[in-house]
N, CA, C and O of each residue as an XYZ file, in Angstrom:
680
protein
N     108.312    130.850    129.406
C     107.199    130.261    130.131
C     106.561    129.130    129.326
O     105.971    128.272    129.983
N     106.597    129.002    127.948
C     105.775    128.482    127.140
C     106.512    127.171    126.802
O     106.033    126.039    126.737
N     107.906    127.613    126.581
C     108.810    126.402    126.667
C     109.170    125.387    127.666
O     109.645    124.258    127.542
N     108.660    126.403    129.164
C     108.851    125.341    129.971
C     107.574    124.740    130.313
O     107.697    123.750    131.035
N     106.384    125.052    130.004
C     105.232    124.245    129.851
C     105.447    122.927    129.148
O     105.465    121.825    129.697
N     105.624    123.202    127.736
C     105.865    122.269    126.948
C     107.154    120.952    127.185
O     107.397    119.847    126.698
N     107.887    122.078    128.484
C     108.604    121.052    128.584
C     108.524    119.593    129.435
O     108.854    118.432    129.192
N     107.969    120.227    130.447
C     107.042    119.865    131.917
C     105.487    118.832    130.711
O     104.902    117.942    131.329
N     105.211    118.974    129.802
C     104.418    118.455    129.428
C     105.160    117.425    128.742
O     104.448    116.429    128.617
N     106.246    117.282    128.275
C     106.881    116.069    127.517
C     107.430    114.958    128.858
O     107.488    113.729    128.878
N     107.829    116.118    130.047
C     108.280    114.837    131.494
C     106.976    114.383    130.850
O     106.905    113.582    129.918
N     105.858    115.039    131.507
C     104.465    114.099    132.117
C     104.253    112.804    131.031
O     104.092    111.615    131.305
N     104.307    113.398    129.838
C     103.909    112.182    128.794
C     104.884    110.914    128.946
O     104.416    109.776    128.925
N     106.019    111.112    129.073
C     107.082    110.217    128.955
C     107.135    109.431    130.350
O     108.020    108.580    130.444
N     106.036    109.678    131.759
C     106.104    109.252    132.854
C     104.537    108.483    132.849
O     104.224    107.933    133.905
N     103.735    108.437    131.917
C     102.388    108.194    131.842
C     102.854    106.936    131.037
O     102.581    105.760    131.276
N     103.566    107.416    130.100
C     103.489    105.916    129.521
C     104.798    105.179    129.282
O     104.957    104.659    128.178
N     105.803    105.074    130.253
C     106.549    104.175    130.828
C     106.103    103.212    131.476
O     107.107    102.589    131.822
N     105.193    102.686    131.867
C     104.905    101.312    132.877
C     103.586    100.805    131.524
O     102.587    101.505    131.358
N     103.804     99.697    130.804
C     103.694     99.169    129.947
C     103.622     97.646    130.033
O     104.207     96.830    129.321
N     102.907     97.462    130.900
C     102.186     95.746    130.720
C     101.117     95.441    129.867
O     100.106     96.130    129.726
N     101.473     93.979    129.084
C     100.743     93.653    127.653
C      98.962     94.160    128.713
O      98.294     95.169    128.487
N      98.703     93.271    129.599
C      97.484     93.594    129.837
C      96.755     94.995    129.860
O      95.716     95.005    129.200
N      97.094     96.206    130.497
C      97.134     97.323    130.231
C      97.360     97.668    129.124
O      96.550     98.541    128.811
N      98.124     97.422    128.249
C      98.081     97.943    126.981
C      97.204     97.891    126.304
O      96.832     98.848    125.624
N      96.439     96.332    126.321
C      94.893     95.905    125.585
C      94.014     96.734    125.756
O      93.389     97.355    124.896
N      93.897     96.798    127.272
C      92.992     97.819    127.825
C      92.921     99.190    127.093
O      92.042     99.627    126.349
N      93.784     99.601    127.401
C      93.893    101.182    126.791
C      93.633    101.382    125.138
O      92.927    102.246    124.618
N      94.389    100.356    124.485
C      93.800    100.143    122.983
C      92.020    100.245    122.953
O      91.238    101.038    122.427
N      91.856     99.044    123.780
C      90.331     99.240    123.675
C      89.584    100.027    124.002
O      88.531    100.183    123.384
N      89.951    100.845    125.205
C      89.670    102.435    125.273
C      89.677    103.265    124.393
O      88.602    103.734    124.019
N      90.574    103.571    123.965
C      90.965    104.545    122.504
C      90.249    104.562    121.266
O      89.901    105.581    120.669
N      89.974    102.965    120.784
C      89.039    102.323    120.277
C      87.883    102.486    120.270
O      87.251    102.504    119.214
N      87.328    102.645    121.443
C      85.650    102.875    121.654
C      85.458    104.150    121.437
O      84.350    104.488    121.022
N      86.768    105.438    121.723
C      86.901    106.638    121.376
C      86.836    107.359    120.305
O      86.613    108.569    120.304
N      86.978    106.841    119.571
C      86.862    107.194    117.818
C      85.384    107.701    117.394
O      84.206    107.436    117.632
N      86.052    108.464    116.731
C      84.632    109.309    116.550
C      83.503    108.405    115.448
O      82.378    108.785    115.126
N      84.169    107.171    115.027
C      83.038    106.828    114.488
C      81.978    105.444    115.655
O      80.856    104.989    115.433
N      82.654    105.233    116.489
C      82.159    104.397    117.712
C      81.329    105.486    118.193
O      80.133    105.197    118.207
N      81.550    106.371    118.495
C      80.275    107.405    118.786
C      79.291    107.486    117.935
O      78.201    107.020    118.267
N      79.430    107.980    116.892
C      78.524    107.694    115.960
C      77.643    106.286    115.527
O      76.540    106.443    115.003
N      78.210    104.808    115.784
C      77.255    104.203    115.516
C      76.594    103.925    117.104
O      75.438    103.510    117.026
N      76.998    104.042    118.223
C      76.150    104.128    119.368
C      75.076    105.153    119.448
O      73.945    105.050    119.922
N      75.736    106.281    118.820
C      74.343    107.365    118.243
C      73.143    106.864    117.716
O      71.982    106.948    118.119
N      73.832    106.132    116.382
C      72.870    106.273    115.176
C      72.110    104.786    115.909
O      70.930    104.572    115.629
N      72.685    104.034    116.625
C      71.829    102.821    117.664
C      70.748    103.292    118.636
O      69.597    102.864    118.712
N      71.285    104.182    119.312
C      70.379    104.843    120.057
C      69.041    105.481    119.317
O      67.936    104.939    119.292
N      69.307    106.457    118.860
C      68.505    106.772    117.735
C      67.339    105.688    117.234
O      66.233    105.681    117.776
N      67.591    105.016    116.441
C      67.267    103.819    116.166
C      66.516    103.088    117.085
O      65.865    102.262    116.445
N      66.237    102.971    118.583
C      65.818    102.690    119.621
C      64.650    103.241    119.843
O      63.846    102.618    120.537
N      64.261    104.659    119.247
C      63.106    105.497    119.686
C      63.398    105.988    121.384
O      64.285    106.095    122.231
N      62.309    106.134    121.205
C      61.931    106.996    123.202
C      62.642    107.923    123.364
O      62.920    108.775    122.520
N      63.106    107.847    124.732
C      64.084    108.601    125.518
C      65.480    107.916    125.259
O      66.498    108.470    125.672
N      65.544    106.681    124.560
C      67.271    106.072    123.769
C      67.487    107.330    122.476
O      68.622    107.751    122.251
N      66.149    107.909    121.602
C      66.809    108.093    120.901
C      67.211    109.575    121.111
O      68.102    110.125    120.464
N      66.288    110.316    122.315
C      67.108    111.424    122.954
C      68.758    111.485    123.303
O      69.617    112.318    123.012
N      68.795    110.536    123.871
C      70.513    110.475    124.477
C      71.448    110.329    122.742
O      72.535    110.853    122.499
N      70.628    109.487    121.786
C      71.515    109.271    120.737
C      71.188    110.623    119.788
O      71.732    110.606    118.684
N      70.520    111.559    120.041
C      70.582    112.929    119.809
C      71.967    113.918    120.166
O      72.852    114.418    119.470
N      71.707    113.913    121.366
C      72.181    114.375    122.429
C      74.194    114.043    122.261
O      75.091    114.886    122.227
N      74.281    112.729    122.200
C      75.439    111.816    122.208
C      76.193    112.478    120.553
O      77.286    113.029    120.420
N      75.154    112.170    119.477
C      76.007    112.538    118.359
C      75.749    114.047    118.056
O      76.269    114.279    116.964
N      75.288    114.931    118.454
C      75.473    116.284    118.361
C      76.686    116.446    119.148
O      77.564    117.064    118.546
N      76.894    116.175    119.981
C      78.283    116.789    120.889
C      79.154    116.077    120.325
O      80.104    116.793    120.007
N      79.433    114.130    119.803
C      80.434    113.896    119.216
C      80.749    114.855    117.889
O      81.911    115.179    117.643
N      79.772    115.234    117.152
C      79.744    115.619    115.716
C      80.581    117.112    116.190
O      81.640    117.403    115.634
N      80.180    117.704    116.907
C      80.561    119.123    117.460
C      82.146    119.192    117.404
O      82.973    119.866    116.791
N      82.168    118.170    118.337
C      83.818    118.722    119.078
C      84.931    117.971    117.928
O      86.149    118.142    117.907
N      83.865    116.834    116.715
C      84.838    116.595    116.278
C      85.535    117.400    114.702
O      86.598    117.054    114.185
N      84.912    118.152    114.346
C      84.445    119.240    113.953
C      85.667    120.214    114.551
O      86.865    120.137    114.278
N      85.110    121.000    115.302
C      85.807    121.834    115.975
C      87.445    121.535    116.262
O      88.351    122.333    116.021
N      87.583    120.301    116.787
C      89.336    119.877    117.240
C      89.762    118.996    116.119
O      90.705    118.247    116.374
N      89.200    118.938    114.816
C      89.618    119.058    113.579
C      90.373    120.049    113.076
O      91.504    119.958    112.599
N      89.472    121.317    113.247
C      89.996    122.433    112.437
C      91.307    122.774    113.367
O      92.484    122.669    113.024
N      90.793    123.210    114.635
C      92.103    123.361    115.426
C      93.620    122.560    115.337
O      94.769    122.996    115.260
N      93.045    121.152    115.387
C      94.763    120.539    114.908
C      95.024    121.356    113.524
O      96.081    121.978    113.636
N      94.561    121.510    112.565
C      94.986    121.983    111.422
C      95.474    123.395    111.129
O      96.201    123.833    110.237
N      94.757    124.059    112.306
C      95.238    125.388    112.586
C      96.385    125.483    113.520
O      96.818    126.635    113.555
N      96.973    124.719    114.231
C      97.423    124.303    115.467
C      98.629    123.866    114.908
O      99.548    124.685    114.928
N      98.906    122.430    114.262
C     100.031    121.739    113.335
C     101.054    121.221    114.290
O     102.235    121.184    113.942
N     100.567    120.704    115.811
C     101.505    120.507    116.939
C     101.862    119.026    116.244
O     100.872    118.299    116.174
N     102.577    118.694    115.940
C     103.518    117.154    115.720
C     103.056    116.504    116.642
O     103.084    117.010    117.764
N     102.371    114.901    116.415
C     102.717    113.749    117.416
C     103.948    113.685    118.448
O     104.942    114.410    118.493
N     103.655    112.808    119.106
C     105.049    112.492    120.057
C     105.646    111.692    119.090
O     106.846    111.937    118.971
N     105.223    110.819    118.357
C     105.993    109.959    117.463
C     106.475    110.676    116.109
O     106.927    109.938    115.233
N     106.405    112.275    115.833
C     106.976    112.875    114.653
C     107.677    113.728    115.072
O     108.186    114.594    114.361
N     107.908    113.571    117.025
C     108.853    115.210    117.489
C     109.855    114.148    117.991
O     110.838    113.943    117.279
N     109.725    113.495    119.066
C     110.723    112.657    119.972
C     111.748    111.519    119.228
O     111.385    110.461    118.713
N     112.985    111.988    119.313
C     113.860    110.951    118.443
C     113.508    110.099    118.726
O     112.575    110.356    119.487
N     113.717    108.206    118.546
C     113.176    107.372    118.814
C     112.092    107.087    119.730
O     112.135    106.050    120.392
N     111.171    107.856    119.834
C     109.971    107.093    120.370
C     108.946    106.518    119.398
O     108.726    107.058    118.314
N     108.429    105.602    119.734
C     107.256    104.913    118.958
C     106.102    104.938    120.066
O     106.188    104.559    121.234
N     104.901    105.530    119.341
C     103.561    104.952    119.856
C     103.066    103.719    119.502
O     103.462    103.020    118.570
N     102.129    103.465    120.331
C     101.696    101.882    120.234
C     100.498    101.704    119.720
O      99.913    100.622    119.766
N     100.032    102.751    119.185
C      98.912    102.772    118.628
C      99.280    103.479    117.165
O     100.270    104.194    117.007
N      98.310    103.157    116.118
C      97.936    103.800    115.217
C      97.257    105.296    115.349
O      96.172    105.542    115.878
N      98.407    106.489    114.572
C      97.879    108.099    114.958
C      96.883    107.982    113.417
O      97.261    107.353    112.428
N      95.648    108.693    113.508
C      94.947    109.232    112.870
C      95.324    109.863    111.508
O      94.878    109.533    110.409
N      96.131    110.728    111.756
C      96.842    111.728    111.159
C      98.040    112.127    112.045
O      98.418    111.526    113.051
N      98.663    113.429    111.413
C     100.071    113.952    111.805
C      99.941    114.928    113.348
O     100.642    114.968    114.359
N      99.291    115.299    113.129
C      98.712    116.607    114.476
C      98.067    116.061    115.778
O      97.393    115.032    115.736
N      98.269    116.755    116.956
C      98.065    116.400    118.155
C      97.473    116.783    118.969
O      97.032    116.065    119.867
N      97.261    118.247    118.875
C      96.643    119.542    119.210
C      95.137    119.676    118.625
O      94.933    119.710    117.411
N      94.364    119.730    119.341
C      93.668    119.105    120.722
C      93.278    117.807    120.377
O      93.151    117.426    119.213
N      93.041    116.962    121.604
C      92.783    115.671    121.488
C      91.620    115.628    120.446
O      91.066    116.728    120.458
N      91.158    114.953    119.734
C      89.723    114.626    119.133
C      89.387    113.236    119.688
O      88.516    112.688    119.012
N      89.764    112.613    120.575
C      89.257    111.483    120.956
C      89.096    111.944    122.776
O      88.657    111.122    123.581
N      89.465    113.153    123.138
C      89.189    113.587    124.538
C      88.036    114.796    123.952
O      86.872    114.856    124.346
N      88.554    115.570    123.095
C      87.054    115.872    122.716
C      85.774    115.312    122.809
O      84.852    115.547    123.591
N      85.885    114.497    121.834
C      84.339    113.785    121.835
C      83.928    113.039    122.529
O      82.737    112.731    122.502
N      84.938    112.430    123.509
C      84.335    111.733    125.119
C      83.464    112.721    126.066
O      82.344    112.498    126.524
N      84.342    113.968    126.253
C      84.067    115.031    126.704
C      82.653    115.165    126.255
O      81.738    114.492    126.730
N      82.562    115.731    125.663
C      81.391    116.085    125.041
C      80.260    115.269    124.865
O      79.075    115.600    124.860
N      80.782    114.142    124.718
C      79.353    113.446    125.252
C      79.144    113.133    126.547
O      77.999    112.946    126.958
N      80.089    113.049    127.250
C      79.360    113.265    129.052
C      79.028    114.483    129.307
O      78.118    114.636    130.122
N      79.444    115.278    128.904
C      78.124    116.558    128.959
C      77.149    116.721    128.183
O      76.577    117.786    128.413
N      76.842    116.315    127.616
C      75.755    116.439    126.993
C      74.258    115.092    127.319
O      73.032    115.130    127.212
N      75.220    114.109    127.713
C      74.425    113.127    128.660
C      74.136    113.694    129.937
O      73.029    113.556    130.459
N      75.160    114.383    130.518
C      75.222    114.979    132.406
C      73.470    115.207    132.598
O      72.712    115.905    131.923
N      73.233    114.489    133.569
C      71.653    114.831    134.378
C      70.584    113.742    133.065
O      69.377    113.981    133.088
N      70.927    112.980    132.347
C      70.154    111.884    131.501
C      70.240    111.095    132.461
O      71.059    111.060    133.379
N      68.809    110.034    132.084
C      68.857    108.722    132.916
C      69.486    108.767    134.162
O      69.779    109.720    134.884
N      69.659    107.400    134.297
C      70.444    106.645    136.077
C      71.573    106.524    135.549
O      71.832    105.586    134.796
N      72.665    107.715    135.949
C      74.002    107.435    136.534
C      74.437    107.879    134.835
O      75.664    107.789    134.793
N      74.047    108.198    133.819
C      74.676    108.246    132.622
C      75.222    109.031    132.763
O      76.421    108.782    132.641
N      74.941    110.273    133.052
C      76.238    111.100    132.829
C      77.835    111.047    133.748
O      78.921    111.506    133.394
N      77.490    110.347    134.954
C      78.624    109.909    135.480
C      79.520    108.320    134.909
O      80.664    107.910    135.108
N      78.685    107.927    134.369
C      79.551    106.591    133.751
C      80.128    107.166    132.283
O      81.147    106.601    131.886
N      79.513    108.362    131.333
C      80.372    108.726    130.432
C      81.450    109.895    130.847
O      82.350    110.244    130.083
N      81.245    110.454    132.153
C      82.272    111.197    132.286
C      83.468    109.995    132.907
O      84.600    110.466    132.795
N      83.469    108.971    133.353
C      84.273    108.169    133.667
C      84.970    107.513    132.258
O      86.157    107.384    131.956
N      84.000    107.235    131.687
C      84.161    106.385    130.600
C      85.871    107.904    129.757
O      87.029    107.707    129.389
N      85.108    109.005    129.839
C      85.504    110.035    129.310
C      87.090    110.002    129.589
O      87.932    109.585    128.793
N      87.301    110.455    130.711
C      88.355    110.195    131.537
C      89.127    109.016    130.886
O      90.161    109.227    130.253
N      88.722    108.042    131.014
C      89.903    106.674    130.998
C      90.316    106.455    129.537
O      91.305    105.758    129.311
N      89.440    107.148    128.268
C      89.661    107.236    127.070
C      90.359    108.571    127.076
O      91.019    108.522    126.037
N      90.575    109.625    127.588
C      91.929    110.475    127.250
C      92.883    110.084    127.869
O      93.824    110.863    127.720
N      93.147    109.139    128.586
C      94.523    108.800    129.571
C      94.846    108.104    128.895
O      96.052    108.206    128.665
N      94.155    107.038    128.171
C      94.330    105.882    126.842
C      95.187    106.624    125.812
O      96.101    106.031    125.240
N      94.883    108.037    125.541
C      95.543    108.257    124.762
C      96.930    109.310    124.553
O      97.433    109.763    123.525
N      97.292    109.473    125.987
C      98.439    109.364    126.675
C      99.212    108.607    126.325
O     100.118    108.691    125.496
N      98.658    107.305    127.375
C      99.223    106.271    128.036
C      99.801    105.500    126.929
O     100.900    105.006    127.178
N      99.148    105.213    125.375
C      99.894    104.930    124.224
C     100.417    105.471    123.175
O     100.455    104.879    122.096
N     100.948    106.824    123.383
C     101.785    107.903    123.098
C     101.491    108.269    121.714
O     102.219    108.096    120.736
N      99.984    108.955    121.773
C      99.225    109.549    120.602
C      99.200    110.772    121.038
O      99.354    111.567    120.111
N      99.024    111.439    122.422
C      98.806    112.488    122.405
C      99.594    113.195    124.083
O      99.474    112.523    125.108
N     100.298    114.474    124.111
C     100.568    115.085    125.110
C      99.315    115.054    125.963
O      98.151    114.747    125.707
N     100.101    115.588    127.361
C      98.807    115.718    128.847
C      98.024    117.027    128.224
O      96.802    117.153    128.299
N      98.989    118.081    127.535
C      98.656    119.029    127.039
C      97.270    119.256    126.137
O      96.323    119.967    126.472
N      97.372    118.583    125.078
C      96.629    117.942    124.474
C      95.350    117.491    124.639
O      94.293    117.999    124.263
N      95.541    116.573    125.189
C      94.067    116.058    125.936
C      93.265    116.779    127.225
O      92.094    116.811    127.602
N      94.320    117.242    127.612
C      93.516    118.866    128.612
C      92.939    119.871    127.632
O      92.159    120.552    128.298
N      92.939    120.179    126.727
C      92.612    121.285    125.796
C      91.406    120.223    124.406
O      90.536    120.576    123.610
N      91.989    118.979    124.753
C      90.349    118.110    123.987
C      89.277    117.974    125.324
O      88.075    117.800    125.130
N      89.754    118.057    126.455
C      88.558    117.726    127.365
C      88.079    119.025    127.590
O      86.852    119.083    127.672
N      88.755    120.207    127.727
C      87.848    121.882    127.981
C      86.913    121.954    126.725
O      85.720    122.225    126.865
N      87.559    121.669    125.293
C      86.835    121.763    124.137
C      85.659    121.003    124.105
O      84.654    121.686    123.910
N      85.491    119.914    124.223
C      84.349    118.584    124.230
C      83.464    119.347    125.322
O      82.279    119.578    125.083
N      84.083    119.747    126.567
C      82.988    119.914    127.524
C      82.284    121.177    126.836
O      81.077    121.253    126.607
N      83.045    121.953    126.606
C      81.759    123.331    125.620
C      81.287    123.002    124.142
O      80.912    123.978    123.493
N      81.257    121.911    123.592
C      80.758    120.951    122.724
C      79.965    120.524    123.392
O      78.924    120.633    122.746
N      79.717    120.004    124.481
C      78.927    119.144    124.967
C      77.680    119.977    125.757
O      76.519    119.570    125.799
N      78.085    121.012    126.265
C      77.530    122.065    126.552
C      76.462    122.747    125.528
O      75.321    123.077    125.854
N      76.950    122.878    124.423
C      75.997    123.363    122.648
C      75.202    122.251    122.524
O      74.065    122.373    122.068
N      75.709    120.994    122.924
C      74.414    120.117    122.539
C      73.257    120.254    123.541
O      72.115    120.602    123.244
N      73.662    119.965    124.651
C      72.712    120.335    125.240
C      71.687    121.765    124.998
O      70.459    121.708    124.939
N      72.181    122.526    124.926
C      71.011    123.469    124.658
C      70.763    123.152    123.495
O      69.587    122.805    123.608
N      71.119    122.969    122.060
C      70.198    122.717    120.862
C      69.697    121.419    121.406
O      68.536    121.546    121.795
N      70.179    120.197    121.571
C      69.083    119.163    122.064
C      67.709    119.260    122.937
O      66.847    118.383    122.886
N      67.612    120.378    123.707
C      66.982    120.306    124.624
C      65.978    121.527    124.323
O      65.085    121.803    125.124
C-alpha cells in the first residue's frame, strides 16, 4: 500500500513539473523565494516594527512561521526522505534544495501556517495568505524540490502551527 502511494506520488511529481516555460519558471522561483523562512521573518520583524494592529499580524505571522519551521525541521531529520534530485536517476531540480531531506515541506509549512494564523485578520488577509500559501507549495513541486506527498504533510503541519499561534497570539 505504501509503495504504491509513493509510487502514485512520484507519477504526480513528474506530471507537475513537466510543462516548463522560462516564464513560469520565474514565477515559481519567485514564489519559493518569498517562501523561505527567512522572507517570513523579515515581513514579521517589518510588521512588528509598524506598531498597531501591523504589529499584531507580525506577531501572529512569525510565531506560526517560527513554529512550523521548527517542527518540519526536526521531522525531515527524523524522516531522512531524499530529494527528487538525490532518488530519481537523472533528474535535476531547478531550484536550489536547502538541504538533503524532503519530508515535510518547510516552505508549505510556514505558508500554511501563516494563513492560519492570519485567517479572520484584517480585509481579506487571511484569504490572500492562504492563496499566497497554496501557489508557494505548488512552486515547490513544480521545480522539483519537493513530492505532492511532501507538501501535503507541510500544509496539515503549518495549518496546526498556525493554529498554536493563534491561540498563544491571541
Amino acid at each position: 500500500m505504501i509503495a504504491r502511494l509513493l509510487h502514485l506520488d512520484e507519477l504526480l511529481f513528474r506530471r507537475i513539473g513537466s510543462f516548463r516555460p522560462s516564464g513560469l519558471v520565474r514565477v515559481m522561483r519567485g514564489l519559493t523565494h518569498l517562501g523561505n523562512a527567512e522572507s517570513w521573518f523579515v515581513i514579521g520583524f517589518f510588521l512588528l516594527a509598524c506598531g498597531g494592529q501591523a504589529a499584531h499580524y507580525g506577531l501572529l505571522l512569525g510565531t506560526g512561521a517560527l513554529l512550523a519551521t521548527l517542527v518540519s525541521q526536526t521531522l525531515k531529520r527524523a524522516c531522512c526522505r531524499p530529494r527528487p534530485s538525490n532518488k530519481l536517476p537523472g533528474f535535476v531540480a531547478i531550484v536550489d534544495n536547502p538541504d538533503a531531506f524532503s519530508f515535510p515541506s518547510g516552505h508549505a509549512a510556514a505558508a500554511f501556517a501563516v494563513a492560519v494564523a492570519l485567517a479572520g485578520q484584517g480585509a481579506g488577509l487571511g484569504p490572500l495568505a492562504l492563496v499566497l500559501a497554496t501557489a508557494i507549495s505548488i512552486s515547490r513541486i513544480y521545480l522539483g524540490a519537493h513530492y505532492p506527498l511532501d507538501v501535503a504533510a507541510g500544509a496539515l503541519l503549518g495549518c496546526g502551527c498556525g493554529a498554536l499561534a493563534r491561540l498563544v497570539g491571541d
